[in-house]
N, C-alpha and C positions, 0 to 999 in steps of 0.2 A: 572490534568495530572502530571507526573511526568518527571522529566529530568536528566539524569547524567552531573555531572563537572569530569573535571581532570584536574588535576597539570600539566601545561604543563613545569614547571621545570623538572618534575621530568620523567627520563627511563623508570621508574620500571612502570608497570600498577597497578593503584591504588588500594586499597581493595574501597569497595565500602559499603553503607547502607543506609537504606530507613523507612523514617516516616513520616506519614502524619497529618494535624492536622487543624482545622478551629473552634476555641470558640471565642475570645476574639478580639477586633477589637480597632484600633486602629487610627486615622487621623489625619492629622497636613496640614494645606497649605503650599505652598514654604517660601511665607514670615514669617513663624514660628509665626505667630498670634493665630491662634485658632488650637486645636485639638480635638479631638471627642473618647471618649472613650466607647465604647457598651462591656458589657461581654454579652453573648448570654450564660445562666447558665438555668438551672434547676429550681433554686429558686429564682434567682432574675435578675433583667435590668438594670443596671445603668451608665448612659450615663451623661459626663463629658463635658461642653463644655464652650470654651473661646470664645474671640472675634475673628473678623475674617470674612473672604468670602469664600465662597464654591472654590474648586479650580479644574479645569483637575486631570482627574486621570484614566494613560491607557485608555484614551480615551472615558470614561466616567464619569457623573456627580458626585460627592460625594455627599452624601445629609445627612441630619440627622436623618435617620432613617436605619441603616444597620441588615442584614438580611445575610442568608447562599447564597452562591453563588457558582459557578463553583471551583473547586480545580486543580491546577495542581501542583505536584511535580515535584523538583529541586534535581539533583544530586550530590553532594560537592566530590572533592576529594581535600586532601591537605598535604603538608610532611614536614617533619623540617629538615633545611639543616644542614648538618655537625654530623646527626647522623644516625647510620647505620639503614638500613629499611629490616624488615623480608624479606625473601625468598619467593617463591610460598607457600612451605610448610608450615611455619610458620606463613601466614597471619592468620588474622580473621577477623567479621566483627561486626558490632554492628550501632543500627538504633537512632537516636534521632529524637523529633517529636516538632514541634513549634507550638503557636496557630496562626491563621491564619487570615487573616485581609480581608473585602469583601466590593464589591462598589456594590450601585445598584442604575440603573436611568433607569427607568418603570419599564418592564418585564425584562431586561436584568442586569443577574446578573453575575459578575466577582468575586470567590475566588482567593486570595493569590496563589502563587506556594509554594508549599513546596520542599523543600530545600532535595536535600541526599549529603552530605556532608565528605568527610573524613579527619580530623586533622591531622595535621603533624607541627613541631618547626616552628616557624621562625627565622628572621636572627640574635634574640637574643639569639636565644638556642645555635648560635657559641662557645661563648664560656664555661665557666668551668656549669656545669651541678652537681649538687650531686643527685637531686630529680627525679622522671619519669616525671614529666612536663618541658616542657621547658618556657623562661621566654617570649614568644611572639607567635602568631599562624598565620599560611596563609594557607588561600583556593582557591578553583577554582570551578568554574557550568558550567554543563552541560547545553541544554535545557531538558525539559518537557520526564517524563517517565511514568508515568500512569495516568490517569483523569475518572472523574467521568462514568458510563454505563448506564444509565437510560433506564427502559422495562418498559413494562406495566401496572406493580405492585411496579414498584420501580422507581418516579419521580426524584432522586437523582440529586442534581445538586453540592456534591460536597464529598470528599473524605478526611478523613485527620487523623490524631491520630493515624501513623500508629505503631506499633510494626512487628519485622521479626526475621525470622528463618527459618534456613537448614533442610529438612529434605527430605528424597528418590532423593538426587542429583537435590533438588532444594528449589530456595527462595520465603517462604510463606511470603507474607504482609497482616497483620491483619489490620482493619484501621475502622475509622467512616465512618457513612455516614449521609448526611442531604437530607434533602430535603427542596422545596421554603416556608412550610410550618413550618419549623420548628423541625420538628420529627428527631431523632437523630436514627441510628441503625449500628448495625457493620455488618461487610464484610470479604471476604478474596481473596486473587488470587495467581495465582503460576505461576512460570514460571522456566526456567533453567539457564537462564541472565537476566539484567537488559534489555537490547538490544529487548527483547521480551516481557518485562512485559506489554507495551502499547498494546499489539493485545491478553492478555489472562480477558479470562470474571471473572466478577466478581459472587462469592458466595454470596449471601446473606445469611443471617443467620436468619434470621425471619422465617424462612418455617419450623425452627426446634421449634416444639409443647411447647419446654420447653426454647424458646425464646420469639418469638412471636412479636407481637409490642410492648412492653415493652417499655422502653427508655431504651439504652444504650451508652455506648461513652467509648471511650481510652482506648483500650485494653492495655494488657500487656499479651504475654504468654509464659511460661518459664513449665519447664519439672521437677517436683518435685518426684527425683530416689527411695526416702522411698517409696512412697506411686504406683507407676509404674505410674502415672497419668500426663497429661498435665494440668496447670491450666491457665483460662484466668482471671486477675483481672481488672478489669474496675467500671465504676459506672452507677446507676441508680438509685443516686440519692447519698445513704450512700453506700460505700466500697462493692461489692461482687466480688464472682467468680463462674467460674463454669469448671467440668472436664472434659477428656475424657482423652481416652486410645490413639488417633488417629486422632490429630490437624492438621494431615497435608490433612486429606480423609473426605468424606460427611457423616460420622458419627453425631450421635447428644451429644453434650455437656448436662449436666446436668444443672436442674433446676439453677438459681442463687442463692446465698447465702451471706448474709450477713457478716462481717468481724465481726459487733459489735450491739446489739441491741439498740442501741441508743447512741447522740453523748456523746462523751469524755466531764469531764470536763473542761481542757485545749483547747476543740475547743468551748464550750459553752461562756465560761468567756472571752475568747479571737475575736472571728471569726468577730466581729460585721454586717459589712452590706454584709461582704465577704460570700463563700461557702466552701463548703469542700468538694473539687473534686480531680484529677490529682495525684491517687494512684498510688504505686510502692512499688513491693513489692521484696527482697533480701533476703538472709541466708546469712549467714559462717559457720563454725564447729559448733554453739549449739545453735546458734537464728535464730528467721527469725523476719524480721523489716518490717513493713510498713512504708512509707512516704508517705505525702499529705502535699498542700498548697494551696494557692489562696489569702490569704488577708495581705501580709508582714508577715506572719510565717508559719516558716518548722514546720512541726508536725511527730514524730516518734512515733512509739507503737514496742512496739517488746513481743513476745512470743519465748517458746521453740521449737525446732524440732519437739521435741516429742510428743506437742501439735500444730502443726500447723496442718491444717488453723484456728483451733479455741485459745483463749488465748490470744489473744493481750490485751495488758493494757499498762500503765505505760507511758498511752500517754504524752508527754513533746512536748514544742516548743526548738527545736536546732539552729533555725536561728529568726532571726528576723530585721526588717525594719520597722523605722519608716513613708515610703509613701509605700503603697502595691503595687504599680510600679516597685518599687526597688525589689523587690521579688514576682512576680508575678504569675505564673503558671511553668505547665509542668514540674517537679521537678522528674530526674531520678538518681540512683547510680548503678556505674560499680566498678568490681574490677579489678586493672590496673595490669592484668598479673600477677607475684608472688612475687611482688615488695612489699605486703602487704600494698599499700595504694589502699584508695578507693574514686572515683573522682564524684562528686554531679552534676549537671547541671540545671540550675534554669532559665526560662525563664524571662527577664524583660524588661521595656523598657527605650531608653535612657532619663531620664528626667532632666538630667542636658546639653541636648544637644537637638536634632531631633528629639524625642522623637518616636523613628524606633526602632524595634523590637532586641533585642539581645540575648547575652546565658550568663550568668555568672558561675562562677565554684568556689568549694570551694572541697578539701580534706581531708581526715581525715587516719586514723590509723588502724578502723573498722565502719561497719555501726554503730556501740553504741557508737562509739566515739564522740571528740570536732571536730567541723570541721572549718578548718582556710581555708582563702578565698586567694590562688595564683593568679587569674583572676576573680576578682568579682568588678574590676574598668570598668566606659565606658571607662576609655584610654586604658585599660589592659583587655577587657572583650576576653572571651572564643572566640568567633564568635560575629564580627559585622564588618557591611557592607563595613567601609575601612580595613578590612580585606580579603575579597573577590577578588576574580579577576573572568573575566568570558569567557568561551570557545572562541577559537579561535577571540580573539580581540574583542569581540561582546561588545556594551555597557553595563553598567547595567542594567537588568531585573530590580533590586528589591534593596530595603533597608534593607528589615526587613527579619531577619531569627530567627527563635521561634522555639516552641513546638517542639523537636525532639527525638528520641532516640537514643543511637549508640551502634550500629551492633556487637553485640555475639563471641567470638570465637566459643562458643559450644551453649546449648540450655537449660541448667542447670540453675536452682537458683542464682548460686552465680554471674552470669551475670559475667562473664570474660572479659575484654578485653585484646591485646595487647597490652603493655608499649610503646609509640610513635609512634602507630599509630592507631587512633582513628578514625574508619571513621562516618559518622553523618547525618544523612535526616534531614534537617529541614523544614519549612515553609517561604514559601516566597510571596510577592504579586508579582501580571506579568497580562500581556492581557489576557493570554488564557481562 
């Protein structure tokens, strides 16, 4: 399910964004003894565990074997005081997607809420400002806005990874879905508000001949104007995509397709027990770049326009962490308005603290650029939990906010956002 937050500092009503998202899982008891780590991947399991006792959690067991569960999405809105906030006309939006964390004790299974979230300064950005970031963030949640729809051919017990976009005066959310069984596949839904996204049905995409049951996961779709085409990147394993003229209608997308026919040297030599998932893919004026992570390093390729989608090479690692906690998943870049910088968002978790789910941030110049880390500390991180506040005085739902994307001005490639004010879905754990 999904939920909106809003800023209850702030007049203005919030831009809002939405993403959904359930891979990677993460545990810890209160008394910070043991944790449990499951990546639920494609190619591999690998489950981390300290000392410790099983603890409560939303009301059921934790145990040591996690599996997909129910999804609910969390709505973030949040502002930076002391700078000026777009207009009606000048908002935008843009969706961030976290991975999502799942309890199960029997048959009953609980996903994470995923978070929608929108950024705005905190009470550091008062003062002297030169850069589009400011030097501190604060949010606000809503409850639950969309959750899983399970029928007769689609057991789905949970919803997540999502990506969104505007189109015929309304917002499309692309997103995973799981089932108890493990089977990954994508979705879509629409609505004209957030206020209504809980009561509209969901698409499934498998009924289209050149989807099918395949595996798929984490879309990304963006509107590439050379070619007139919508493209969805996502994986199934290594990098593909697939087209259509009409992302927002029951058209069918084309076959998928692979980005590269086998892995990168720099992911072979590098990757070890990791994957290579949680594609995103950008332009500016003459490249278009892919980014992927998952094992403490960013991985870019970049090709030309004039060769896109095919052409990518010149794969390199841009970031790197010595514990792949520290740089974990769900790795997205926007461009922040015309400000000519471009803002990264790197899912991790805190391990020098609670080891609860976060966002860290790093900027750069261009996607091909050096990227320098403004919020890529837990004291300083992008999004985490004492950062949060939540709807009308309600306790904390949740700790952990992850995998997300954020929300588009427009629908184009180069992923625009506006310059301070960022809004963000992430992932969150909750009852629902």
């Amino acid at each position: 399910m999904f939920a909106m937050l809003n800023d209850v500092r702030s007049a203005e009503r919030p831009c809002l964004a939405l993403a959904v998202r359930a891979g990677h899982i993460a545990e810890r008891n209160v008394e910070g003894k043991r944790f449990l780590v499951n990546a639920l991947r494609r190619r591999h399991s690998a489950v981390q565990v300290g000392e410790g006792r099983r603890r409560r959690a939303n009301s059921f067991d934790v145990w040591e074997r996690f599996h997909g569960g129910h999804v609910h999405a969390t709505m973030l809105a949040g502002r930076f005081p002391s700078v000026r906030f777009p207009r009606a006309s000048e908002r935008g939006e843009s969706v961030a997607t976290p991975p999502m964390r799942t309890f199960i004790s029997g048959r009953v299974l609980t996903l994470f809420a995923l978070g929608l979230t929108t950024l705005a300064p905190g009470p550091a950005a008062a003062g002297h400002r030169t850069g589009p970031l400011p030097d501190s963030f604060g949010w606000s949640s809503t409850g639950p806005l969309i959750g899983p729809k399970p029928d007769a051919g689609h057991p789905v017990v949970s919803v997540k990874d999502p990506t969104v976009f505007r189109s015929k005066n309304l917002r499309h959310p692309y997103m995973t879905t799981a089932d108890g069984a493990g089977a990954w596949s994508l979705a879509r839904t629409s609505s004209a508000d957030w206020s209504r996204a809980a009561d509209a049905p969901l698409a499934f995409r498998d009924p289209d001949p050149n989807i099918g049951n395949r595996h798929a996961a984490v879309p990304q779709v963006f509107h590439f104007a050379p070619h007139k085409l919508s493209y969805t990147v996502h994986q199934t394993g290594p990098p593909a995509y697939s087209t259509t003229k009409d992302p927002a209608g029951p058209g069918r997308w084309s076959a998928p397709r692979s980005f590269f026919d086998s892995e990168t040297p720099a992911l072979t030599e590098s990757q070890g027990s990791g994957c290579w998932l949680d594609f995103w893919t950008i332009c500016d004026r003459s490249d278009g770049y892919l980014f992927s992570d998952d094992n403490g390093h960013q991985y870019r390729s970049r090709t030309t326009l004039a060769e896109f989608p095919n052409g990518f090479r010149d794969t390199e690692i841009v970031i790197v962490e010595p514990n792949c906690f520290d740089l974990f998943e769900a790795s997205n870049v926007h461009r922040l308005g015309h400000s000519g910088t471009y803002l990264m968002l790197v899912g991790a978790l805190a391990t020098g603290n609670d080891w609860r789910r976060c966002f860290r941030a790093w900027t750069a110049d261009s996607p091909g650029g050096t990227w320098k880390p403004p919020a890529d500390t837990e004291a300083n991180a992008l999004i985490r939990s004492n950062d949060v506040t939540f709807q009308d005085g309600r306790s904390a739902r949740t700790k952990d906010f992850s995998h997300g994307e954020a929300i588009r001005a427009g629908v184009d490639r180069s992923h625009s956002q506006l310059p301070w004010r960022l809004p963000l879905l992430t992932q969150t754990n909750s009852s629902c």
